[in-house]
N, C-alpha and C positions, 0 to 999 in steps of 0.2 A: 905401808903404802905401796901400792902396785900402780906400776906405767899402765894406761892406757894407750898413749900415746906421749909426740914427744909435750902436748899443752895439755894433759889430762892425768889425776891421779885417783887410785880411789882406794881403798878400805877393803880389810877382808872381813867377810860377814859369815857369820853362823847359825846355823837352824837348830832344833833341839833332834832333828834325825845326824845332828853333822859330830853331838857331844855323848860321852856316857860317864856315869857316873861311875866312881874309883872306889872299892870294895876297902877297907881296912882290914886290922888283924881282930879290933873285937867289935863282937854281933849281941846284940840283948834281946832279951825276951818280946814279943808285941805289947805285950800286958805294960810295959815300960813308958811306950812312945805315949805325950800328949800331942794331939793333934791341933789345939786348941792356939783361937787364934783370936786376939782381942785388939780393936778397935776401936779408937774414943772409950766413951762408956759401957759400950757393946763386947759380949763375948761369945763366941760362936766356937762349936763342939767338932768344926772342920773349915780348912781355912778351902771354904770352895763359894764360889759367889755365881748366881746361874744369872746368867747376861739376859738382858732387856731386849728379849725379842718374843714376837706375837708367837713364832712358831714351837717355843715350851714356856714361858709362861702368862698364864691368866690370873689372875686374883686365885685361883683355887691350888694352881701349884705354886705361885709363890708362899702361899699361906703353908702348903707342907713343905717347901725347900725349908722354912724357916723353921717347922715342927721336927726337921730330921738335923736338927743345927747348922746349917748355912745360910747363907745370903740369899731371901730369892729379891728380884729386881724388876718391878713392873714396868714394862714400857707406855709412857707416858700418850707418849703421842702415836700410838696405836690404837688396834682395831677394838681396844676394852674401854677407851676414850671418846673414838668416834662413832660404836653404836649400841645402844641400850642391851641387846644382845645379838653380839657379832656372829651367831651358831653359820646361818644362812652366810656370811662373807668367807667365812672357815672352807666352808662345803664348796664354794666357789673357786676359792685356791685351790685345795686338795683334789679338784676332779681332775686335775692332770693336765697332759697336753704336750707341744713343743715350747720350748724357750720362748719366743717370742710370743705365743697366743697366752702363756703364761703372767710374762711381764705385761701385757700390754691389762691384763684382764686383774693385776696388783695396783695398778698406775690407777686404775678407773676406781677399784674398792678404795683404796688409800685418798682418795680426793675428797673426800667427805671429811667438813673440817672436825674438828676437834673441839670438844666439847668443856670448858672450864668446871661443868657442873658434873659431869661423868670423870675427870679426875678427882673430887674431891671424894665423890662416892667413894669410886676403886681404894682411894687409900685408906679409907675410914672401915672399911670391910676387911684391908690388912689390920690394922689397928684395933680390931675389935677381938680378932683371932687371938693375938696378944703375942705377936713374933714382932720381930724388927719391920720396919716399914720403910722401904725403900724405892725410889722409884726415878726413873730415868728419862731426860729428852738431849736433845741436840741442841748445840751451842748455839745455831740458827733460831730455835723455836724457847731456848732459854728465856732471853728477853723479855718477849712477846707473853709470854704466861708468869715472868717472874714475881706478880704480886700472889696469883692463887698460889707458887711455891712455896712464897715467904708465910702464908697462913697455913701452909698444909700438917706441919710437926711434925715431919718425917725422921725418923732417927737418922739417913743417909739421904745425901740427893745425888745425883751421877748424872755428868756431862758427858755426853757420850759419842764421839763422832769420828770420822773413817783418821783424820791427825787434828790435832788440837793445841793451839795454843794461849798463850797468857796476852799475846799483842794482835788483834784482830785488826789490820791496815783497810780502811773504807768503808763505805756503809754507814748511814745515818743511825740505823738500830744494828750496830753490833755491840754485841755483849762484851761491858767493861767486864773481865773474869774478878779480878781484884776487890774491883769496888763492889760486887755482886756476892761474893764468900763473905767479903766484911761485912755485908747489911743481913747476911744472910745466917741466923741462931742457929744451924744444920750444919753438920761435917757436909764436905763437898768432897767428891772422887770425879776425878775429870781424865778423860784421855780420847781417843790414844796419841800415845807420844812414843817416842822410838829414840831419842838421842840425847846425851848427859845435857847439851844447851837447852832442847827445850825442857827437859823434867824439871830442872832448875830454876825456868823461868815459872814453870806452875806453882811449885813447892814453895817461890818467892810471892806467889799470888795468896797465899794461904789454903793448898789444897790440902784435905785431911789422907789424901791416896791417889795415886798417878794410876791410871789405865797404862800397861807396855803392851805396846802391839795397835793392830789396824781392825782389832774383830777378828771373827773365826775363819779360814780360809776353805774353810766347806760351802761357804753360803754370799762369799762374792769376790771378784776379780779385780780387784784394786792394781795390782802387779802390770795386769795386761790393760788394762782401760786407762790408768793414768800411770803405770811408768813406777810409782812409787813401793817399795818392799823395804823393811829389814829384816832381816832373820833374826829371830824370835832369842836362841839364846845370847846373840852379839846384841840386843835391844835390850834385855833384862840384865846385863851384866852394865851396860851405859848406864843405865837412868840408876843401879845399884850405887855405882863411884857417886853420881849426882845426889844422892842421898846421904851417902855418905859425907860426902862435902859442903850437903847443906847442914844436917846435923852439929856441926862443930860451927860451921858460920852462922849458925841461928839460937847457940847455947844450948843445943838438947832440944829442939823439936824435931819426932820423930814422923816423917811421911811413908804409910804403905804403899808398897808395889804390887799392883796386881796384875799377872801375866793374862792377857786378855786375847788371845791371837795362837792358831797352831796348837791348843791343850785337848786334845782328842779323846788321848787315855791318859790309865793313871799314871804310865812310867812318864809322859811328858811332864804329868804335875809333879811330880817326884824329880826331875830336868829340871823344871821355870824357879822350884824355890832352894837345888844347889845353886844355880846361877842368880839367886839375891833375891826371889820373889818371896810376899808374904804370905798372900794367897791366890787362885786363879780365878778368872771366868771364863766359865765353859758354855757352850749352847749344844752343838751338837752331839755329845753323850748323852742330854737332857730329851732331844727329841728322839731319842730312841725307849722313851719309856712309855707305857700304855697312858698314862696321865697325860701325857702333851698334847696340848691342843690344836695341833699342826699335823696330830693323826701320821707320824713318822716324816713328814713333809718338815722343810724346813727353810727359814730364808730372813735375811734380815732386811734392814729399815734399805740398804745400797739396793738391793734388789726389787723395789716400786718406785727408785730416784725418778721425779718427774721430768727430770733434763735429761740425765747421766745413770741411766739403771748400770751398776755394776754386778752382774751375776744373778740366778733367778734360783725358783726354789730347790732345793736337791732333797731327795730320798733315802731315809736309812729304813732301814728296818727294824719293829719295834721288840725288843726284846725281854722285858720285864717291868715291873713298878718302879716307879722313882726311888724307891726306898730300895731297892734291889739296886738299880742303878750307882747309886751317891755309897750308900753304904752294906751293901750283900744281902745275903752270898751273889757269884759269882756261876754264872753256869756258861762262860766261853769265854775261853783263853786269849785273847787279844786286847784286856786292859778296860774294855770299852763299858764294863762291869766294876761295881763294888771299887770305886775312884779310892773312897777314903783308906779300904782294904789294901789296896796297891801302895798308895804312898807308905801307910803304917808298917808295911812289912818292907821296904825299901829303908825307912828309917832304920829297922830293926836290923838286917841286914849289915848296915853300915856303923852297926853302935850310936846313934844318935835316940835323943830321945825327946826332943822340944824342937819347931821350927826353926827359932833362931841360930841354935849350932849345927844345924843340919845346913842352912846357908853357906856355913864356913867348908863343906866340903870339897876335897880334890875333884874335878871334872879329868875325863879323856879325851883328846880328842880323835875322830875319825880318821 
């Protein structure tokens, strides 16, 4: 604990730019490492989960996130929801502009409600490809749609919102989390949460996977608009202990962590699961590939808030196919390529060979 002053104390916090990872004496082959990361019944060929935003995925790349073995995650209450085909609202965000003519021109597209009959499509279209089906809204709009959820058969449902928790204080319709996992025959992944109390509180809720983190910090200002930050490696290592302490308080049930916040490149993902993660989500590595349908543009659900826009869309530049992206090759040195390549040869590196004891490693710190 650090004085702020003589009535104020706080916490020291860490970023995954703040840690590094501590080299051993033995290194194994890549051929070694599994990367394989399993799930309820689900098992996937890389523990990478691509976040539920309009600006990388559509029904057509989550359908190939799931063909190149990860999680892709449709955004529920987006632009694949609210219009038969959104080509024409895409073109309208991506023509550019300043910030503000930006946001204000998200806020207008994004008012068109959402459609119960255009979510069952979108998932029925994942479902027919024959990858995992997953698909994502916000604790606010959970409620409100929760009977189409309860009919949907999604192998995953994901709560997904800037902080989250299991005890929502007011509001006529806010979402009991509890009673809503319990009625609900779907693993549930919910976040983001940032501190051992609340992971604990969700995990007590019957979550099948806690979200660590606030979302990507390319694509909105939470920090500066409301005040609130953890840093990412001191948030994966909390909700880690809360795991840990639930597991023995619940006889062996085990809850994933998935670092959802600050995972840019691969060494971050190779960061988020020394410090306890199972697996990440990433979005903006995702809109750097020719496939995203944000055309290099990129921006999530904070950035069209109808009250509180936090941050608007930002620009990367598109570098390769998704399949190039997630898993290689690799044609530029900055991580921001071939994800699962990076972590695999980071394990190798470190003589690890399986997620799990790759968690147990030494960190440095800065």
């Amino acid at each position: 604990m650090y004085e702020l002053g003589r009535s104020k104390r706080a916490n020291q916090g860490y970023s995954f730019d703040d840690v590094a990872i501590a080299p051993v004496r033995r290194t194994r082959s890549q051929q070694e490492v599994d990367l394989t990361w399993r799930i309820d019944a689900v098992s996937f060929d890389v523990p990478i989960v691509a976040a539920p935003m309009d600006s990388v995925m559509s029904p057509a790349t989550a359908i190939r996130m799931g063909q190149l073995g990860g999680l892709g995650v449709l955004n529920l209450e987006g632009l694949w929801t609210r219009y038969e085909d959104p080509q024409e609202q895409y073109e309208q965000i991506t023509a550019g502009g300043d910030q503000v003519s930006i946001t204000k021109r998200m806020q207008e597209i994004y008012a068109e409600p959402i459609k119960p009959e255009l979510i069952e499509a979108r998932l029925a279209e994942l479902r027919a490809a024959d990858v995992p089906v997953a698909g994502s809204l916000s604790p606010s709009t959970t409620a409100e749609f929760a009977d189409v959820i309860q009919k949907a058969a999604m192998d995953f449902f994901v709560i997904r919102g800037t902080t989250v928790s299991a005890e929502h204080v007011g509001g006529e319709d806010a979402l009991n989390l509890k009673e809503f996992i319990y009625r609900l025959d779907t693993p549930v992944l919910v976040g983001g949460v940032a501190t051992y109390r609340a992971a604990l509180h969700l995990m007590r809720a019957g979550a099948a996977g806690v979200l660590v983190g606030f979302g990507g910090g390319a694509t909105h200002t939470t920090a500066s608009v409301l005040g609130i930050e953890v840093p990412m490696a001191t948030a994966v290592a909390n909700v880690a202990e809360a795991r840990r302490d639930y597991l023995e308080e619940s006889g062996g049930r085990y809850v994933h962590l998935i670092a959802d916040g600050a995972v840019g490149r691969s060494g971050d993902i190779a960061k988020a699961i020394a410090c306890g993660a199972d697996a990440v989500m990433v979005g903006s590595p995702l809109a750097r590939a020719t496939e995203a349908p944000g055309r290099g543009w990129h921006w999530g659900d904070e950035a069209w808030h109808a009250e509180l826009p936090r941050g608007a869309a930002s620009f990367f530049e598109q570098v390769g196919s998704l399949e190039e992206v997630v898993l290689g090759p690799s044609r530029i040195p900055d991580g921001t390529m071939n994800l699962a390549g990076g972590l695999r040869k980071a394990m190798a590196l470190t003589g690890y060979t399986d997620i799990k004891s790759f968690q147990r490693i030494d960190l440095i710190l800065h």
